[in-house]
C-alpha atoms as one frame of an Amber mdcrd trajectory, in Angstrom:
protein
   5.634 -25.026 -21.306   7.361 -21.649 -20.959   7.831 -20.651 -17.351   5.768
 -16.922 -16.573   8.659 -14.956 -16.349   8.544 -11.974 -13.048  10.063  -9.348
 -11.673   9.324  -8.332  -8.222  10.270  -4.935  -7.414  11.519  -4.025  -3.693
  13.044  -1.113  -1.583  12.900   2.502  -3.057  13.268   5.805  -2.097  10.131
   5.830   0.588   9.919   6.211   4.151   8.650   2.529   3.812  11.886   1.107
   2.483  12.750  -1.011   5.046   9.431  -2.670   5.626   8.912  -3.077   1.689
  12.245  -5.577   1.820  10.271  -7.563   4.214   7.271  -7.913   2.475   9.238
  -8.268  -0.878  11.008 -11.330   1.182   8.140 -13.190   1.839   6.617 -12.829
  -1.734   9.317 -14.080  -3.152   9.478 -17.182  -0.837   5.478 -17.535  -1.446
   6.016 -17.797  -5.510   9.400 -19.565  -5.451   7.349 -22.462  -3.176   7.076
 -25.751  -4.248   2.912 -24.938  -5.301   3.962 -22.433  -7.832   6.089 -23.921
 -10.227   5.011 -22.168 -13.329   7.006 -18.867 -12.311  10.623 -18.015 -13.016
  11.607 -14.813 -10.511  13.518 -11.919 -11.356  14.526  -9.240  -8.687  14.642
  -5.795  -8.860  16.056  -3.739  -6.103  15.588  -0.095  -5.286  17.930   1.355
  -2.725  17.030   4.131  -0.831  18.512   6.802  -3.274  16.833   5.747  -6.115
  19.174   3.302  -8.020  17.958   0.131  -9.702  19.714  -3.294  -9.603  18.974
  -6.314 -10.744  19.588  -8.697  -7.904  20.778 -12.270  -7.786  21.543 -13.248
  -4.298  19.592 -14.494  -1.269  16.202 -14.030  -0.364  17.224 -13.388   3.368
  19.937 -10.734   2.432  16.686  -9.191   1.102  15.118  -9.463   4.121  17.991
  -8.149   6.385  18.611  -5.345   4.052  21.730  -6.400   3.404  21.241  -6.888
  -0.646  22.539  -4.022  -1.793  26.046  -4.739  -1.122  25.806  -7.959  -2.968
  29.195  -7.798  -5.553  26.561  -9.429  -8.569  24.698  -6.264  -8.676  23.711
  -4.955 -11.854  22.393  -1.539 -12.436  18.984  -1.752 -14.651  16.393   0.568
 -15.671  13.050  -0.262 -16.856  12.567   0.553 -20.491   9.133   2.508 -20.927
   8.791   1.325 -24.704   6.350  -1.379 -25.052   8.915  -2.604 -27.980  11.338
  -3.571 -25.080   8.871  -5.234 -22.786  11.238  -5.058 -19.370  14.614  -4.212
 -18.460  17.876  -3.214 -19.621  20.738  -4.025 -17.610  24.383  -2.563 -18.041
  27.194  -5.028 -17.445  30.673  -4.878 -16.455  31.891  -5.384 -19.867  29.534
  -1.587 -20.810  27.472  -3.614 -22.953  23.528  -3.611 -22.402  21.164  -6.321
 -22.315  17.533  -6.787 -22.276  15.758  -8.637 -19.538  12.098  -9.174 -21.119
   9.638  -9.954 -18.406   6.139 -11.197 -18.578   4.474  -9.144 -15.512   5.849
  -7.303 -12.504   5.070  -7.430  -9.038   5.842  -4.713  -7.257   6.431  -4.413
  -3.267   6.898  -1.242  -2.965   4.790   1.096  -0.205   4.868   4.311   0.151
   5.713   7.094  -2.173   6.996   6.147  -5.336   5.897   2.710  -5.103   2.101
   3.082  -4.461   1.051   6.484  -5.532   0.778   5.681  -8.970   4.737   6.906
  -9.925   5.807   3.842 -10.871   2.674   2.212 -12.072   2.592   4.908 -14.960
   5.702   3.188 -16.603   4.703  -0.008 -15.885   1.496   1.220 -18.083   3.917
   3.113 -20.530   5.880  -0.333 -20.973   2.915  -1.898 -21.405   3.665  -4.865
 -19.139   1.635  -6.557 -17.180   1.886  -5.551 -13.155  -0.032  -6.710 -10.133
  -2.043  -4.784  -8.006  -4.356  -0.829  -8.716  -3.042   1.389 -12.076  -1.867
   4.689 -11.711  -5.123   6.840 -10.997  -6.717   4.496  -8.220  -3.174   4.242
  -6.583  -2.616   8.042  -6.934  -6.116   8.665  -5.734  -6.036   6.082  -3.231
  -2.240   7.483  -1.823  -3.881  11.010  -1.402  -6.408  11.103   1.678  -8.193
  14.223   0.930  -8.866  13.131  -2.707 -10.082   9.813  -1.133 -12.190  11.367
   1.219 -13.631  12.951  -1.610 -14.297  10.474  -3.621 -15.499   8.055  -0.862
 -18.087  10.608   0.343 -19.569  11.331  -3.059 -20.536   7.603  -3.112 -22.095
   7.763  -0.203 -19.834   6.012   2.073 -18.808   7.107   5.921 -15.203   9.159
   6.531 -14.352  10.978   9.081 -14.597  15.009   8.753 -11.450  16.267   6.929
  -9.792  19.546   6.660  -7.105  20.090   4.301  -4.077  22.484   4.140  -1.144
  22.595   1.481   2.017  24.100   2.306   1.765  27.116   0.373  -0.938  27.874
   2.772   1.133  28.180   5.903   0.890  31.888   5.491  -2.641  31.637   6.919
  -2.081  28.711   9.201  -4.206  30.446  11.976  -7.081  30.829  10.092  -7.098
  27.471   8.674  -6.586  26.236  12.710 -10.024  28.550  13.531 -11.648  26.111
  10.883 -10.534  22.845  11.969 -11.128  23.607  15.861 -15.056  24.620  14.491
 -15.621  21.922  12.032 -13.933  19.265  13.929 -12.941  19.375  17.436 -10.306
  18.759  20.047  -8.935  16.101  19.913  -7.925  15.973  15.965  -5.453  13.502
  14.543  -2.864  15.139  11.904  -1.833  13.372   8.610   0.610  13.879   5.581
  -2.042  13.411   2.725   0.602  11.035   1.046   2.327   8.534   3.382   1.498
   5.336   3.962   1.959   2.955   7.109   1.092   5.734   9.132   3.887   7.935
   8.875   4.255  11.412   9.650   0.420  10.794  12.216   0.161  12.276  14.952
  -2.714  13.445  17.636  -3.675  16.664  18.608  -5.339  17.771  22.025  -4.823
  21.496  21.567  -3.926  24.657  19.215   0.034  24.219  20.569  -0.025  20.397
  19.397  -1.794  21.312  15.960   0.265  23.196  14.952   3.499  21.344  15.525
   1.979  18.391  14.037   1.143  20.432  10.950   4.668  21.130  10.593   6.121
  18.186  11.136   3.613  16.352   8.693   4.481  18.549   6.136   8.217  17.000
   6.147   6.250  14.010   4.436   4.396  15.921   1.950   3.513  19.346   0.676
  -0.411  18.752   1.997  -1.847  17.837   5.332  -4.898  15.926   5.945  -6.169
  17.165   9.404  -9.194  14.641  10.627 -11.557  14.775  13.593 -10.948  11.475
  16.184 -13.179   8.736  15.388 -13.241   6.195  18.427 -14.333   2.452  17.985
 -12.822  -0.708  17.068 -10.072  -0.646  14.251 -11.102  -3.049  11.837  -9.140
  -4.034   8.276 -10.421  -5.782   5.235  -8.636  -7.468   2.523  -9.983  -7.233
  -0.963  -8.537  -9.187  -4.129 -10.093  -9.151  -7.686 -10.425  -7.318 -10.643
 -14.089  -6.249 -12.071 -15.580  -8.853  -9.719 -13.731  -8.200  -6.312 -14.009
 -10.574  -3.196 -13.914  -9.599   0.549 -12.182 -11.475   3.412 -13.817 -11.512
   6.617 -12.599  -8.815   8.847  -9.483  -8.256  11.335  -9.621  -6.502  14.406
  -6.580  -4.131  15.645  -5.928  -4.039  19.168  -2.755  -1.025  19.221  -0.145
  -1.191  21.920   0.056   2.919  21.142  -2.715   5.196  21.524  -3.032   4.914
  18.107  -1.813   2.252  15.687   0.888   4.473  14.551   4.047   2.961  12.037
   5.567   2.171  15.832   2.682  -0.103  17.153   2.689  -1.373  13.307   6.272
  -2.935  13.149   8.062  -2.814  16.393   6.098  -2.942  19.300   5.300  -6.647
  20.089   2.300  -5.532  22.139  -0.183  -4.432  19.414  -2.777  -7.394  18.745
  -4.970  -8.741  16.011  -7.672 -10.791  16.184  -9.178 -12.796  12.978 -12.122
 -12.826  12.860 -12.814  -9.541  14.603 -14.546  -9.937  17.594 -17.870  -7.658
  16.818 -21.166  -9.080  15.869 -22.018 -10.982  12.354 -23.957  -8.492  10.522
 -21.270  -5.484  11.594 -18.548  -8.085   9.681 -20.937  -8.255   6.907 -21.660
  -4.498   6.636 -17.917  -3.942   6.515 -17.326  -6.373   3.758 -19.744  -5.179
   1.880 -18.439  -1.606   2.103 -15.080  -2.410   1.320 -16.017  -3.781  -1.828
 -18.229  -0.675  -2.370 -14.956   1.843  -1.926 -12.636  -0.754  -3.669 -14.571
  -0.022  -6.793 -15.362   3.674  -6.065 -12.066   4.056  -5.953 -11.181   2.347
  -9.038  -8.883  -0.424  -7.871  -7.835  -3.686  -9.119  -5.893  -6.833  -8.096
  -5.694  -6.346  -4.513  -6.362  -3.534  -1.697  -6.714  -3.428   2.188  -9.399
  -1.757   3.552  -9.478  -0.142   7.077 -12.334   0.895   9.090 -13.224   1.960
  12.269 -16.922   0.623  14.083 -18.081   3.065  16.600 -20.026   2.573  19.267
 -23.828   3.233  17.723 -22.855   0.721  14.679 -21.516   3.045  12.031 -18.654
   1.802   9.255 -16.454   4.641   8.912 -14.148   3.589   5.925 -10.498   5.150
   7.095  -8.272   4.270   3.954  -7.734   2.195   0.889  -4.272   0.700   0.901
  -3.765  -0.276  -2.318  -0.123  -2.278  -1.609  -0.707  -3.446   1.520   2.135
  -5.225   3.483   3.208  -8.922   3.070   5.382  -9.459   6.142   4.501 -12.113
   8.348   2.249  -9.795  10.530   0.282  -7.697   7.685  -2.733  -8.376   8.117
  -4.043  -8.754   4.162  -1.954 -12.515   3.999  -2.938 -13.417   7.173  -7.088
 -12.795   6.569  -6.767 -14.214   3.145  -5.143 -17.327   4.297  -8.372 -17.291
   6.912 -10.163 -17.354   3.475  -8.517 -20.713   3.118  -6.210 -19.288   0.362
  -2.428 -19.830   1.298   0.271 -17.391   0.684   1.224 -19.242  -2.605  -2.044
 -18.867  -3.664  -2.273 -15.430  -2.941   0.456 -14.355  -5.089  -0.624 -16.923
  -7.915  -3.989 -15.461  -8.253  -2.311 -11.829  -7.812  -0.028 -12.830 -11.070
  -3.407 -13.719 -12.917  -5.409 -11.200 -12.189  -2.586  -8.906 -13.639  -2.319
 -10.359 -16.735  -6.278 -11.067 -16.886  -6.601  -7.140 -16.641  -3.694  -6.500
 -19.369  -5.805  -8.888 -21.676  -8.755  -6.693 -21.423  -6.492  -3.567 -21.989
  -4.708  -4.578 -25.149  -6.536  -6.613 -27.060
């Protein structure tokens, strides 16, 4: 029998690059291993201005970033006619060839990689591709239009006040609201980064501000949120129409907050699996994070984070709809609680994918 025949896409453009090669490293390991043996793996590198290789070497020069240099490399785009169904490469002798692929697995975070960019031409190419289609991962990217969304199903955010760059002009006023609807202190967000990027926190009209501006360096709207303090909880969600919950993760930051810092580099952020809160607090999570995953319109797989204040409520933070696979990210490491190893993670991932193309092209 035929071998399933994927491409997992890595780097890009985004602020995220460098953690995407990590997670890309260890997904590739996972379906190489010796319990998958019904996959053959291509992979497709993105560097960091926006050029596409195909990519032949080591899994750790992935990892260490190092890839890109590699003298095999072979520039490739991604043809968005379904008649092509994957690749064309150009190579050294200027003639072109086409790669045809079966589904693609992208590990990309970030913009460009998980705001529904590059999950349009996946759906243009009509190829099969693992993880949420392009309007859950565009509305799931963007926090206001999540907040939105969220609350009009009846599920807990935190207050929100929004501000787009074009706005700047009244920047006072728009301060005036956020100091009466929300309160000191605030926590300041690019509406479209992931991993945390571009936060920061807010004690006064001086430290606003700033943070305004520097978030909009990220993105061309700001998501400006009142300070919701409890435990920082995370979910991981896999499925299709008929999603599954893991049990929950707790986040202990080594920051004040668990910034893209306390995330990746500082050793002294901890997480705890299970979460140490009571049963039915677990279960009320669970069951909300399956309640936003499908509000929100995903598919395949998703992390969902929450804070649990001090009187009991859920407040649902964010969707993440490509969470990260390195060997701290939390979604492997609560699946594999779920008794599902890494292998079987990314199996199931690949067939869910094409389970959902099935139902979209027949």
């Amino acid at each position: 029998m035929a071998k399933i025949r994927v491409a997992v896409i890595f780097g890009g453009k985004s602020n995220e690059h460098d953690v995407s090669v990590v997670s890309a490293a260890h997904v590739i390991r996972s379906i190489m291993s010796s319990e998958n043996e019904s996959y053959d793996v291509t992979c497709i590198g993105i560097t960091k201005k926006g050029h596409w290789l195909k990519y032949i070497g080591s899994v750790e020069d992935i990892e260490n970033g190092s890839w890109e240099k590699h003298p095999d490399n072979t520039p490739c785009i991604l043809s968005p006619d379904p008649i092509h169904k994957g690749f064309i490469t150009l190579d050294e002798d200027g003639t072109f060839t086409r790669l045809k692929i079966d589904v693609i697995f992208p590990v990309l975070h970030g913009k460009n990689g998980e705001d529904g960019t590059i999950q349009g031409i996946f759906q243009m190419a009509e190829i099969p591709f693992v993880g949420c289609n392009l309007i859950s991962s565009a509305n799931c990217m963007d926090k206001d239009i999540t907040h939105t969304i969220l609350e009009a199903h009846g599920i807990k955010t935190a207050k929100w006040v929004s501000i787009l760059f074009s706005e700047m002009g009244q920047l006072d006023e728009k301060c005036d609201k956020m100091e009466q609807e929300l309160g000191y202190p605030m926590y300041v967000k690019p509406a479209n980064c992931g991993s945390s990027v571009g936060i920061s926190k807010a004690h006064d009209r001086d430290e606003l501000k700033a943070g305004i501006k520097a978030a909009f360096s990220h993105d061309k709207k700001v998501v400006v949120e009142e300070e919701i303090v409890g435990v920082e909880c995370e979910c991981a969600v896999m499925g299709n129409d008929t999603p599954f919950a893991s049990t929950v993760g707790e986040i202990s930051a080594a920051n004040e907050f668990y910034d893209y810092d306390a995330k990746y580099n500082n050793t002294g952020s901890q997480t705890f699996i299970p979460a140490r809160i009571a049963g039915e607090s677990i279960d009320e999570i669970r069951d909300t994070a399956i309640k936003g995953y499908k509000a929100m319109g995903c598919s395949g797989l998703a992390r969902a984070d929450f804070f649990l204040c001090k009187d009991g409520r859920v407040i649902l933070n964010e969707i993440n709809t490509l969470p990260g696979h390195t060997k701290i990210s939390m979604f492997p490491q609560l699946m594999e609680h779920e008794g599902i190893s890494c292998p079987e993670q990314e199996d199931r991932l690949i067939r869910l994918a094409l389970e959902r193309s099935e139902a979209a092209y027949e």
